[in-house]
C-alpha positions in Angstrom: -13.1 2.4 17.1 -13.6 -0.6 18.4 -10.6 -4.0 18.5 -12.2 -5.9 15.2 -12.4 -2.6 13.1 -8.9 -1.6 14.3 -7.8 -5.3 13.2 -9.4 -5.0 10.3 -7.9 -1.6 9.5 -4.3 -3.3 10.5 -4.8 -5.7 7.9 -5.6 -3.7 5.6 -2.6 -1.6 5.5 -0.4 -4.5 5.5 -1.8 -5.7 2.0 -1.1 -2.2 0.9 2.4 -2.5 2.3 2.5 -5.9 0.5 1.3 -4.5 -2.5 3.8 -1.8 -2.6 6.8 -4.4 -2.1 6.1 -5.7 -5.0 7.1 -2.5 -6.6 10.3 -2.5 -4.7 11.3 -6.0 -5.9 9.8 -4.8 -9.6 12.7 -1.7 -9.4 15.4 -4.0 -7.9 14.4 -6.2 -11.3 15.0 -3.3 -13.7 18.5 -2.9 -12.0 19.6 -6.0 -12.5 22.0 -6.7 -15.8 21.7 -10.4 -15.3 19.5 -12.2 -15.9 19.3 -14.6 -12.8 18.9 -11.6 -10.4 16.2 -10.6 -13.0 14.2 -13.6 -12.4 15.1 -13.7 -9.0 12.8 -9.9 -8.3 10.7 -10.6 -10.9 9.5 -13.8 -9.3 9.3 -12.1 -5.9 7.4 -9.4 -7.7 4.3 -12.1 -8.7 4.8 -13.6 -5.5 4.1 -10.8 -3.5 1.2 -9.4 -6.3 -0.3 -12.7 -5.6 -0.3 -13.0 -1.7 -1.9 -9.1 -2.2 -4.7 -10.4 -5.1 -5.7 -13.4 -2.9 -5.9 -12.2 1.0 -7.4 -8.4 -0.8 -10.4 -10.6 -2.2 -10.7 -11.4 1.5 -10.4 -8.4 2.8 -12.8 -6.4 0.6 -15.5 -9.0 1.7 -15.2 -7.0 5.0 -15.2 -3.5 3.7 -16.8 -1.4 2.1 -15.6 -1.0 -1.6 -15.3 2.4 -1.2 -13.3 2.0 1.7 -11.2 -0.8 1.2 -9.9 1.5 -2.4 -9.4 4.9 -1.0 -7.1 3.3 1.7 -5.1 1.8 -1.4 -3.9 5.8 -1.9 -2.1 5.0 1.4 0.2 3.2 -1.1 1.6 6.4 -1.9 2.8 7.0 1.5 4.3 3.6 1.7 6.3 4.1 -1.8 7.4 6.9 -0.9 8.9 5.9 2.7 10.3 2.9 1.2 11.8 4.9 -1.9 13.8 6.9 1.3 15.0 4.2 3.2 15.8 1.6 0.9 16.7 3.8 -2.1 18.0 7.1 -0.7 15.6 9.1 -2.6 14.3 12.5 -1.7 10.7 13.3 -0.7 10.3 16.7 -2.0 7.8 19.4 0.3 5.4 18.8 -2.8 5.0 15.2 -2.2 4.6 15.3 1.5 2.0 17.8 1.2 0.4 15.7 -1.7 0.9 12.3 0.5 -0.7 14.2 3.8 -4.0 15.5 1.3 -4.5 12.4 0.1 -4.6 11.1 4.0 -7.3 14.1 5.1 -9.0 12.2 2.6 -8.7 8.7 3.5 -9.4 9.5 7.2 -12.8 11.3 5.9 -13.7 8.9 3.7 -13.4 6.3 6.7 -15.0 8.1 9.0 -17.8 6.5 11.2 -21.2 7.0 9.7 -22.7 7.3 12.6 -20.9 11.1 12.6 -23.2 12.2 10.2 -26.4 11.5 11.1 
């Protein structure tokens, strides 16, 4: 892989890891009694949703479509490690084997085409 696709990749994964912050601030939203800290995640929720919608559109100008989406499952990976270390939750044996299927998949889905023929 050469340095512009492994950019490209890079970039990719951090508008996932974008997108799934926005979760994070969404749950921190639904904790709060108050409403100030309410608005407080809430509006770091659409932030964060719209740095994702804006530099995506860029992004899937680069990829393929088919691509640039079944990397978006690696948003399962990322919720789940940020449901450990910022919440303390459990990642059950199920879920890891789920999360590491869905990354067989991913890495075959982006794999170079030039493999196949």
């Amino acid at each position: 892989m050469n340095k512009k696709k492994i950019k490209q990749v890079v970039q990719l994964q951090l508008m996932i890891i974008i997108y799934t912050l926005a979760g994070i601030m969404a749950k921190f939203a639904s904790m709060e009694e108050a409403l100030t800290g309410f608005g407080l995640y809430f509006a770091l929720d659409l932030g964060f949703l719209g740095i994702y919608a804006i530099f995506w559109q860029q992004l899937i100008k680069v990829f393929p479509l088919s691509v640039a989406y079944a990397n978006r499952a690696l948003s399962l990976l990322w919720s789940a490690l940020w449901a450990k270390i910022i919440f303390g939750e459990q990642i059950t044996l199920k879920q890891g084997i789920a999360i590491g299927i869905v990354i067989i998949g991913i890495i075959l889905v982006n794999g170079d085409k030039d493999d196949e023929q």
